[in-house]
LOFIGU-209897 format. One record per residue: residue in one letter; x, y, z of N, C-alpha, C, O in turn; residue number from 1. Coordinates in steps of 0.05 Angstrom, whole numbers. Each point is the difference from the previous one (the first is absolute). Example, Ala and Ser with C-alpha at 12.3 -4.5 7.8 and 13.67 -1.06 7.14 Angstrom:
BEGIN
 residuo    n.x    n.y    n.z   ca.x   ca.y   ca.z    c.x    c.y    c.z    o.x    o.y    o.z num
       a    264   -114    156    -18     24      0     18     24      0     21      0     13   1
       s    -28     21    -27     16     24      1    -15     22     14     10     22      4   2
end
This chain:
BEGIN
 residuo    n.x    n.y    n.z   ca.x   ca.y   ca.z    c.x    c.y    c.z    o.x    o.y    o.z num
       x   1523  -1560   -760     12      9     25    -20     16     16    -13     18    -11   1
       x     12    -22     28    -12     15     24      1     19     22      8     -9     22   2
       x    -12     26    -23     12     27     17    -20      6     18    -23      1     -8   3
       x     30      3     35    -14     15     16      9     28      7     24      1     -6   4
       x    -32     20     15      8     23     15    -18      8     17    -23      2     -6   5
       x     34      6     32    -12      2     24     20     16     22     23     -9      3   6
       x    -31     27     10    -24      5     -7      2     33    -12     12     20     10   7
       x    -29    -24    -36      9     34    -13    -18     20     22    -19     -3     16   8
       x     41     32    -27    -21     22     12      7     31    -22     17      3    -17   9
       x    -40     17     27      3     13    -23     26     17     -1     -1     18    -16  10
       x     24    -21     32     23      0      3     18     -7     -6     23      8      2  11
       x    -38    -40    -19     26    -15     -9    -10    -11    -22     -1    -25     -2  12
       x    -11     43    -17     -6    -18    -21     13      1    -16     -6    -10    -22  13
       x     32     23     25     19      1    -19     13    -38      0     13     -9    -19  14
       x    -17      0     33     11    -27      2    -14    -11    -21     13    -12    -17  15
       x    -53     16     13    -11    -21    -17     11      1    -33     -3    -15    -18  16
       x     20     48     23     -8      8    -30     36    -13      4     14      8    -19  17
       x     -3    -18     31     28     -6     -2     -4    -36    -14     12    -15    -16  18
       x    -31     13     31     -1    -32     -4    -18     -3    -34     12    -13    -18  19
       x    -34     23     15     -2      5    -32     15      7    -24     -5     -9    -23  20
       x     27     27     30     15      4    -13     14    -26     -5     10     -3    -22  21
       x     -7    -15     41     23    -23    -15    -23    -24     -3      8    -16    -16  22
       x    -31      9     26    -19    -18    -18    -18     11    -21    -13    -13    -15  23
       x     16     43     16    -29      3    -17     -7    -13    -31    -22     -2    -11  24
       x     65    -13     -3      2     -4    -19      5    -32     -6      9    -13    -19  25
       x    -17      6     47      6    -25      6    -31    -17     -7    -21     13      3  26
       x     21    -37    -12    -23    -16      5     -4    -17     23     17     -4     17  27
       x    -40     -6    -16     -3    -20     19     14     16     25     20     -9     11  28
       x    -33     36     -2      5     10     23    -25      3     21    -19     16     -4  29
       x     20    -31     23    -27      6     16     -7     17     24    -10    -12     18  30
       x     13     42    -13      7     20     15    -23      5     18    -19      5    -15  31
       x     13     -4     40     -7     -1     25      0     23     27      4     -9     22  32
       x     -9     35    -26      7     14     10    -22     11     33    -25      1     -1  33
       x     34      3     14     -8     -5     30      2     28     10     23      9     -1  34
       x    -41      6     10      2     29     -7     -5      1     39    -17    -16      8  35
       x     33     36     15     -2      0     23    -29     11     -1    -10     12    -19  36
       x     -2    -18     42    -26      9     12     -4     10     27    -21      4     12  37
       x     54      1     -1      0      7     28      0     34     11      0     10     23  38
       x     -1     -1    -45      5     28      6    -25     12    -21      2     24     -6  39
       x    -23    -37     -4    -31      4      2    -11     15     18      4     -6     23  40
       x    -23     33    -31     -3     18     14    -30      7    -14     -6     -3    -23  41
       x    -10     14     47    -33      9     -1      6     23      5     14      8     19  42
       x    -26      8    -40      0     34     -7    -25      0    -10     -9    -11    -20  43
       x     -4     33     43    -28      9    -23    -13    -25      6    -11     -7    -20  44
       x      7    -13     42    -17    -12     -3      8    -23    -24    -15    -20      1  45
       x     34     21    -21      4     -8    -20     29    -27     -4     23      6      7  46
       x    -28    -30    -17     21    -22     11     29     17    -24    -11      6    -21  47
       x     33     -1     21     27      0    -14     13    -19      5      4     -9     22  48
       x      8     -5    -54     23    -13      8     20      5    -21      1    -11    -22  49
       x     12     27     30     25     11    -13     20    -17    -14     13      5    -20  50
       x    -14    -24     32     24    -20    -14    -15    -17    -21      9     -5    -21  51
       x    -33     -3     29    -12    -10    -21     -3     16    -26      6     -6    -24  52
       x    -20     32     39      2     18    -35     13      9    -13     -6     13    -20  53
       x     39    -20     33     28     14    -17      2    -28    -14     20     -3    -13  54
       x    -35    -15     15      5    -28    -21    -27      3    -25     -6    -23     -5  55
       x      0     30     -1    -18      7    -17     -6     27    -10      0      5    -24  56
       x     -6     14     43     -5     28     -3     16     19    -16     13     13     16  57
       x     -8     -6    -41     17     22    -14      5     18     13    -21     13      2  58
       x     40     -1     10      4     29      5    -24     25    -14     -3      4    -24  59
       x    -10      9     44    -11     16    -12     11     37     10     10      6     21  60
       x    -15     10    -39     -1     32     10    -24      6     16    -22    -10     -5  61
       x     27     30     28    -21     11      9    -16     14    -28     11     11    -19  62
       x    -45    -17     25    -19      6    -14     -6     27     13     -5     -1     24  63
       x      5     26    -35    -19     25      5    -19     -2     10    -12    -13    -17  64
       x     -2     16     35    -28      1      2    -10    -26      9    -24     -2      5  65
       x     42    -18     -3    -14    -26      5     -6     -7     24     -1     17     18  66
       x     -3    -37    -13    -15     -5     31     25      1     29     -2      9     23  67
       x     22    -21    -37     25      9     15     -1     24     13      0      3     24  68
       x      0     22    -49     14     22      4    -24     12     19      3     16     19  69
       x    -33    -28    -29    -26     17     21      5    -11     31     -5     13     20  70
       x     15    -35    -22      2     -7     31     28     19     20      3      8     23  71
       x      8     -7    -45     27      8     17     -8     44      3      8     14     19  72
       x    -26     -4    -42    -20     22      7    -12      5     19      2     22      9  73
       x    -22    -47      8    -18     -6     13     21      4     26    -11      4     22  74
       x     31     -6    -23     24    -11     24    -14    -20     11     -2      4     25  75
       x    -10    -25    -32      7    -32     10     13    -15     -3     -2    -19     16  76
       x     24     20    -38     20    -22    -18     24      1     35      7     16     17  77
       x     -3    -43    -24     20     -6     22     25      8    -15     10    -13    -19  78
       x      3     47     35     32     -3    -18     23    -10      2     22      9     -4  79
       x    -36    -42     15     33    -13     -9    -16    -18     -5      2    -23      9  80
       x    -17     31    -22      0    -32    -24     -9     12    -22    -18     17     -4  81
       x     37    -32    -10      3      8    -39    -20    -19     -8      1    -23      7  82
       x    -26     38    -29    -15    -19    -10     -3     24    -33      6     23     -6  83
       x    -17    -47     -8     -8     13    -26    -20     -9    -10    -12    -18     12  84
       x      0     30    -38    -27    -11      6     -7    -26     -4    -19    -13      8  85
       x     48      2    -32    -10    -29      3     -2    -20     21    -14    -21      1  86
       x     31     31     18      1    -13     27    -18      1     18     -4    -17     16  87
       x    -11     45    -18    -22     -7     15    -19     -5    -15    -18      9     14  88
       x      7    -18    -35    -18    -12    -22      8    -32     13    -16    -15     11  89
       x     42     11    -15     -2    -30      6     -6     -8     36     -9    -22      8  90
       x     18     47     11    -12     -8     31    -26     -7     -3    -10    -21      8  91
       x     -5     45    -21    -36     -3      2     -6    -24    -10    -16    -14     13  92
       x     27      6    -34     -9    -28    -17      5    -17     19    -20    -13      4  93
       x     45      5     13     13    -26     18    -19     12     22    -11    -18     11  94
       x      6     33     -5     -7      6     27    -29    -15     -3     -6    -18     15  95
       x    -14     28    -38    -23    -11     -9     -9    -27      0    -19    -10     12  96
       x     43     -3    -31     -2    -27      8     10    -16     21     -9    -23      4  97
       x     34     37     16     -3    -20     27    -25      3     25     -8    -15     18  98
       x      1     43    -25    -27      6     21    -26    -27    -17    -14    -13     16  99
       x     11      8    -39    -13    -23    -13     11    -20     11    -12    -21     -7 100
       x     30     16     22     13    -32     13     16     -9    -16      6    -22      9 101
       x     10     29    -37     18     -8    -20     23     -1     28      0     14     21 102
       x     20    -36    -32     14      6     16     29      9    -14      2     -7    -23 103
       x     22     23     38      9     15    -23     19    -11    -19     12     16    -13 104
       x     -8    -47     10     14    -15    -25    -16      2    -22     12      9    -20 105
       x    -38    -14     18    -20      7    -14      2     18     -5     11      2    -22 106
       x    -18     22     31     -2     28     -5     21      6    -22     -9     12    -20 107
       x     39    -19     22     28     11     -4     -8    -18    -26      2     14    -20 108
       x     -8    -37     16      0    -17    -30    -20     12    -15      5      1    -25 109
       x    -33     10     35    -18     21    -16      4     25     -9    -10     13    -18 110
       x     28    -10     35     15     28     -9     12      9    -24     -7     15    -19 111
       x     42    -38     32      6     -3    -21     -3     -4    -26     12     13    -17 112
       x    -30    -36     10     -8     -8    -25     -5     21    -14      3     -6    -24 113
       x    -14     35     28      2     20    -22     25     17    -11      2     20    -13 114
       x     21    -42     24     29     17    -13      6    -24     -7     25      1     -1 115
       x    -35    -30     -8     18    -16    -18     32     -4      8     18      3    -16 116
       x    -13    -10     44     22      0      8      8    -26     -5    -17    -19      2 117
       x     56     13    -11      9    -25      0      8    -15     16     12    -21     -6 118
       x    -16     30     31      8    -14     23    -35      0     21    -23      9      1 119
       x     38    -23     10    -36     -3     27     12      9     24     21     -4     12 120
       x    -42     20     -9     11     14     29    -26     -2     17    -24      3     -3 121
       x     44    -11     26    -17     -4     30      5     20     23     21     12      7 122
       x    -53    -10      5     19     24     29     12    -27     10     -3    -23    -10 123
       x     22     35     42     16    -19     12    -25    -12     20      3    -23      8 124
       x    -18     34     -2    -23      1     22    -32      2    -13     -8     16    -16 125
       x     -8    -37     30    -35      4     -6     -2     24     24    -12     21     -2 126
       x     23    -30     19     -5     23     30     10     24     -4     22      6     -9 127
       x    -41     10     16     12     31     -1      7      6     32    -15     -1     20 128
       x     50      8    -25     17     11     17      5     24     -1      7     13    -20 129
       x    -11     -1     49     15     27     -5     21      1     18     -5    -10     22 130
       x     35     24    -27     19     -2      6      7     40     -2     -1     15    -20 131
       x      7     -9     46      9     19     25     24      3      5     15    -18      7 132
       x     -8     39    -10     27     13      0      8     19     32      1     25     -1 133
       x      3    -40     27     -6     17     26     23     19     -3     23     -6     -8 134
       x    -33     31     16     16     20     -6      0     16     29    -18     -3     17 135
       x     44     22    -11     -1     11     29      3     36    -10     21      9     -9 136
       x    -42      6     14    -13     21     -9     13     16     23     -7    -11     21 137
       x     24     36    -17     10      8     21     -8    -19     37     21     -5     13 138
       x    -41     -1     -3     -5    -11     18    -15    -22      3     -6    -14     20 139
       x     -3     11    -50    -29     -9      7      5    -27    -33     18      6    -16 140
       x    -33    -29     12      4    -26    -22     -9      6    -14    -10     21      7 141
       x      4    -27    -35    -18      3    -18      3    -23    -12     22    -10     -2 142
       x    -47     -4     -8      0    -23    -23    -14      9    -20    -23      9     -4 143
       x     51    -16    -15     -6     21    -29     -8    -29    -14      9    -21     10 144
       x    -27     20    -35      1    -18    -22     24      1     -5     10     22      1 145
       x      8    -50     -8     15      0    -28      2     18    -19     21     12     -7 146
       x    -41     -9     -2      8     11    -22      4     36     -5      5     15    -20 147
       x    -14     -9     55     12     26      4     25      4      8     17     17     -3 148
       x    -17    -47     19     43     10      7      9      3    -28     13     20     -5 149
       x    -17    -35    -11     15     -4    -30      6     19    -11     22      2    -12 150
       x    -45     23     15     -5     24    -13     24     21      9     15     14    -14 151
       x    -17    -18     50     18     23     23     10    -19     11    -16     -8     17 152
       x     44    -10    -17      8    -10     18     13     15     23     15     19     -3 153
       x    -26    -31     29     19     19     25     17    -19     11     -2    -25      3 154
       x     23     44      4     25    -21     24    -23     -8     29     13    -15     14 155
       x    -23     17    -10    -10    -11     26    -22    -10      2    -21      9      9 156
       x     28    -40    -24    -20    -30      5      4    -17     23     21     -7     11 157
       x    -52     -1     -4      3    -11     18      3    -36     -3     16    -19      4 158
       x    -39     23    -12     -3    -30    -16    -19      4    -27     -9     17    -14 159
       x     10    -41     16    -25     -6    -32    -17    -18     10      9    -18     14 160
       x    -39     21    -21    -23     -9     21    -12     -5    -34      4     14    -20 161
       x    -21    -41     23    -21     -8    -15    -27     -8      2     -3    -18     17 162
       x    -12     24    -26    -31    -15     12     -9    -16    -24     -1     10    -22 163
       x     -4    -32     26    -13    -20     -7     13    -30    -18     -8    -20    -13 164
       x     33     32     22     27    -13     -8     -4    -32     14     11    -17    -14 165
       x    -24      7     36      4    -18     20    -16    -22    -17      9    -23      2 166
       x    -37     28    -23    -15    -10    -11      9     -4    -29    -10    -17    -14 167
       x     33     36      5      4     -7    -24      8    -17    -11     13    -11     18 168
       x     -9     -4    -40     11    -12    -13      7     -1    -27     -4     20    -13 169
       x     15    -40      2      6      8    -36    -22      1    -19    -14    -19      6 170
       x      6     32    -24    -17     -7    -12      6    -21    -33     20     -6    -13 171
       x    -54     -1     10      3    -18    -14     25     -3    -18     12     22     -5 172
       x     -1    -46     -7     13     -1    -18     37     21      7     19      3    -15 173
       x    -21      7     46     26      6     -3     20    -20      5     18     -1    -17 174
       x    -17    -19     37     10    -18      5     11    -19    -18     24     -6      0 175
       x    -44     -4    -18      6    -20    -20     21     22    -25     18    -11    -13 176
       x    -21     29     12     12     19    -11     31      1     13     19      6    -15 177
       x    -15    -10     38     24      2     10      7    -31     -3     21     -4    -11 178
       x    -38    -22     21     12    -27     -6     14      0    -31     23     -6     -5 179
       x    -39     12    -11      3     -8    -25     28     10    -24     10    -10    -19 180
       x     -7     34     33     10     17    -18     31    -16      3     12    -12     17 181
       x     -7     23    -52     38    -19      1     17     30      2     23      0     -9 182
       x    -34     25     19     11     19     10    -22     14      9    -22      3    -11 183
       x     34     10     39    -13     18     18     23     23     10     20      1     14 184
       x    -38     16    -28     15     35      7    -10      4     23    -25      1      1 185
       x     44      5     29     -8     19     16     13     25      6     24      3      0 186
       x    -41     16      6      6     25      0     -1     17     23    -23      0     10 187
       x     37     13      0      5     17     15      9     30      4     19      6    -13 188
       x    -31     14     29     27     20     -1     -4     14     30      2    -13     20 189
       x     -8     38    -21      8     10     31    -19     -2     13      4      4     24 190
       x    -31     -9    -32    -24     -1     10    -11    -27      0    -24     -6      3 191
       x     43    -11     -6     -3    -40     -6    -17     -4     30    -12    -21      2 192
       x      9     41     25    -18    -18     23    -23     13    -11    -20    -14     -4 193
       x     20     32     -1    -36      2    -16    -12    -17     -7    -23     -1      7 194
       x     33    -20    -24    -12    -15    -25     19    -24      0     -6    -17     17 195
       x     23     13    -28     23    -29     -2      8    -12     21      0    -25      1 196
       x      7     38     18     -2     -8     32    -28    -17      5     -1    -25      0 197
       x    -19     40      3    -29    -10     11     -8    -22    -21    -13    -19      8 198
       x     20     19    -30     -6    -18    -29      4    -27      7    -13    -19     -7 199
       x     40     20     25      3    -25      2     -2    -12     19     12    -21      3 200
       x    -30     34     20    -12     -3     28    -25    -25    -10     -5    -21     12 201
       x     -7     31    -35    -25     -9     -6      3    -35      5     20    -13     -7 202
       x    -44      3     19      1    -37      1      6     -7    -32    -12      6    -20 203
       x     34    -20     24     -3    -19    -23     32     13    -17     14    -15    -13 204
       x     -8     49     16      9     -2    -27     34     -9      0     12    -11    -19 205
       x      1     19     51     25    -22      9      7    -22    -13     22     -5    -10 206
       x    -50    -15      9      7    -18     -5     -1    -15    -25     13    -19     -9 207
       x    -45     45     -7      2     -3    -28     36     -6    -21      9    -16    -17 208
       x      4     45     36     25      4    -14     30    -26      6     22     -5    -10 209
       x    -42     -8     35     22    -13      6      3    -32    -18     20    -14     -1 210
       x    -52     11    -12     -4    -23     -2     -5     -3    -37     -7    -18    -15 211
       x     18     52      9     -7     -2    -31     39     -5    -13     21      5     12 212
       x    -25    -15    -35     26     -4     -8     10     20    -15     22     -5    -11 213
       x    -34     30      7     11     19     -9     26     16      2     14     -1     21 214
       x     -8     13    -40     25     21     10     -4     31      7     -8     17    -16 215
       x     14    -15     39     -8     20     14     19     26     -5     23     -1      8 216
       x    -32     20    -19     22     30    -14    -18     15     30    -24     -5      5 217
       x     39     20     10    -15     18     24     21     28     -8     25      0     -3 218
       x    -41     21      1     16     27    -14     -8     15     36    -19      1     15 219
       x     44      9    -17    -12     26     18      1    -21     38    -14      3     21 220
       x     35    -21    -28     -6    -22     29     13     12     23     -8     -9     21 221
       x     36     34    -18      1     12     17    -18      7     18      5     -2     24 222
       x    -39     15    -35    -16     12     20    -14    -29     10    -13      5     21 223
       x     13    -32    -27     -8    -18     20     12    -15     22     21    -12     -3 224
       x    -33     11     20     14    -11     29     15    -28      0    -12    -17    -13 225
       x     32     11     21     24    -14    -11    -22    -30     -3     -3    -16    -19 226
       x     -7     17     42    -20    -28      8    -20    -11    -30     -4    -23     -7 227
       x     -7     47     -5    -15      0    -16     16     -4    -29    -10     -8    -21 228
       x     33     16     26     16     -4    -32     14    -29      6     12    -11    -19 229
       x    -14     -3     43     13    -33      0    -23    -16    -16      3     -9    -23 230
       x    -27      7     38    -22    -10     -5     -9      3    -41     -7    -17    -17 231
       x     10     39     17     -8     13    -32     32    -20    -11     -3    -23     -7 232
       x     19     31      8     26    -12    -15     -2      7    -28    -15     18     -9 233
       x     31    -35     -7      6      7    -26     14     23     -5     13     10     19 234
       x    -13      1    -43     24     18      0    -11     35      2    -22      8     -8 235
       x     40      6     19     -9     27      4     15     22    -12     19     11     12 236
       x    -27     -4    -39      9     12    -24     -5     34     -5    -20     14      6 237
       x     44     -9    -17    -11     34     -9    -11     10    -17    -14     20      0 238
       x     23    -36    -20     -3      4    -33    -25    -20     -1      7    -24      1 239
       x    -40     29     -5    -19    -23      0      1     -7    -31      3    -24     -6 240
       x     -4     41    -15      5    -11    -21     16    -15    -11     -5    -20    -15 241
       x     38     32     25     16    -22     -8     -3    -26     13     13    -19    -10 242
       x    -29     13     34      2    -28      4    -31     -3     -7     -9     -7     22 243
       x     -4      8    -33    -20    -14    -18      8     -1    -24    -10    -17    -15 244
       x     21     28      9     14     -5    -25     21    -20     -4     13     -4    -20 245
       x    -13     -6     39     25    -20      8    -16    -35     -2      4    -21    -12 246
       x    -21     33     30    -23    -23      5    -16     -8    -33     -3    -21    -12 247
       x     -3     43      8    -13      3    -21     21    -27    -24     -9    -21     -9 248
       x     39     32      5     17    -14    -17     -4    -34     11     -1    -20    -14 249
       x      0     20     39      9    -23     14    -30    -19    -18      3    -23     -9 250
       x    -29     41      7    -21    -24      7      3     -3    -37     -3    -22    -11 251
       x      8     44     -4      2     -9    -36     19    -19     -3     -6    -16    -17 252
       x     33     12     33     25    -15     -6    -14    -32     10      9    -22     -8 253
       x    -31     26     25     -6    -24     15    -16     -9    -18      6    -22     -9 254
       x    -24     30      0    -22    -13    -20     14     -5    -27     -2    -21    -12 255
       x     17     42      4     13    -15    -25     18    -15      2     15     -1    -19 256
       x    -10    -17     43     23    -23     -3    -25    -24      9      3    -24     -4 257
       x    -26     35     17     -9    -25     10     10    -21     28     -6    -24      4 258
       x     26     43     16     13      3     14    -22    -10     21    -23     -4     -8 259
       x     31     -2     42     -7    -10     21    -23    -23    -15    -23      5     -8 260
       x     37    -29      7     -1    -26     -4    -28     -1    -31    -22    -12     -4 261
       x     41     31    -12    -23     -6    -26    -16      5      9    -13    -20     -5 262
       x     -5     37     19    -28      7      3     -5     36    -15    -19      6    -15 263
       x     28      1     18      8     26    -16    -19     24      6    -12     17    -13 264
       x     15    -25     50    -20     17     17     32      3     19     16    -14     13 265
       x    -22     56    -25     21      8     17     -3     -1     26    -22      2      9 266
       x     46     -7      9     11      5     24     13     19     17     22    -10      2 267
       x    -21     29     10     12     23      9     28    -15     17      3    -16     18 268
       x     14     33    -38     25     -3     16      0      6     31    -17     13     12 269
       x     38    -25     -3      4     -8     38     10     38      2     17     10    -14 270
       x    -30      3     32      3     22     15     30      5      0     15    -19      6 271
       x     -7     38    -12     24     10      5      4     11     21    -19     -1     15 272
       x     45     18     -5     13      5     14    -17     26     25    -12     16    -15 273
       x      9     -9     39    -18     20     -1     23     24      3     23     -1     11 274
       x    -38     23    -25     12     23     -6     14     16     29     12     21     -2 275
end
């Protein structure tokens, strides 16, 4: 069976560890995870991608004395952005190799490979986007990074502004990742135009989802725009475990009967009802 998820962030990785929990004991599971890249941010001169590193990166404690704590001494550390030192160990390293011309699917698969992960994870983007939070400051706008509204959200947004969004597209291997899969998790919550909104702006991935035969679980589909949850379809669930776990029964009951015409290549049941 085949799973996609898309697109994670380090906000919602409680979903990946929702979806392991009901394959991790499963075989013949092929897991695919699609980590946002839209709220990627340059600090220090230095590339972060937050969502990528909450897919690999262990939680760490602030270090004493470490390079963190000398920067934030020095008063240069930007204070609304949370970093640790593995996180910025891994900016300098990504940052190193895309200034080398790696481009960052590459980067994210060299990475990874030193945590032996069971799933493959892709950014959503080769293009680095940065995505702006316009803010109205007693008289006057401000365009904050992402990832500082995140930190201080204020009641008075104007819009959300992106640069380099117009050029982007999916990167390698996400697409076929969305054709292929005989389930695709999408995810959402109050901040879905950040990242899940724009995700599915990208050329190609509309139609990826439209043209794959998968069963579509979308958690959290309130925060997407009605237009965007017709198109996506499939079913829009609360409980993500109990319906992988559902799916999960569906594709063992399918292989052990040998079911859809003796081939004994499961099928995802027809979409249910939307929530």
């Amino acid at each position: 069976m085949k799973i996609t998820v898309l697109p994670l962030t380090d906000s919602t990785s409680d979903v990946l560890a929702d979806v392991r929990a009901v394959t991790g004991d499963l075989d013949d599971v092929d897991l695919t995870v699609v980590a946002s890249t839209l709220t990627d941010v340059t600090v220090h001169g230095l590339r972060f991608s937050p969502d990528l590193d909450a897919c690999f990166l262990p939680p760490s404690m602030p270090v004493s004395g470490g390079a963190v704590s000398e920067l934030r001494d020095y008063h240069v550390d930007a204070e609304w952005f949370t970093m640790t030192e593995r996180t910025l160990a891994a900016a300098i390293l990504r940052t190193r190799l895309l200034g080398l011309g790696y481009p960052l699917s590459q980067v994210t698969k060299a990475m990874s490979s030193r945590f032996d992960l069971d799933y493959t994870l892709l950014p959503l983007s080769d293009q680095a986007v940065e995505t702006f939070v316009v803010v109205r400051t007693g008289t006057q706008e401000e365009a904050w990074p992402a990832r500082r509204y995140l930190e201080n959200p204020v009641p008075d947004v104007v819009r959300i502004a992106r640069t380099g969004f117009d050029e982007a597209k999916a990167a390698p291997g996400v697409l076929a990742a969305v054709r292929q899969a005989d389930v695709l998790v999408v995810h959402a919550d109050h901040y879905a135009a950040f990242d899940t909104v724009p995700a599915f702006d990208l050329p190609g991935m509309t139609e990826a989802v439209a043209g794959s035969k998968s069963t579509v679980l979308t958690l959290g589909a309130k925060f997407l725009p009605d237009t965007l949850r017709e198109k996506i379809g499939g079913r829009e669930v609360e409980d993500l475990e109990a319906a992988l776990a559902e799916l999960a029964g569906s594709a063992d009951s399918t292989d052990a009967s040998g079911a859809d015409g003796g081939s004994g290549i499961w099928a995802p049941p027809a979409s249910g009802p939307r929530a």
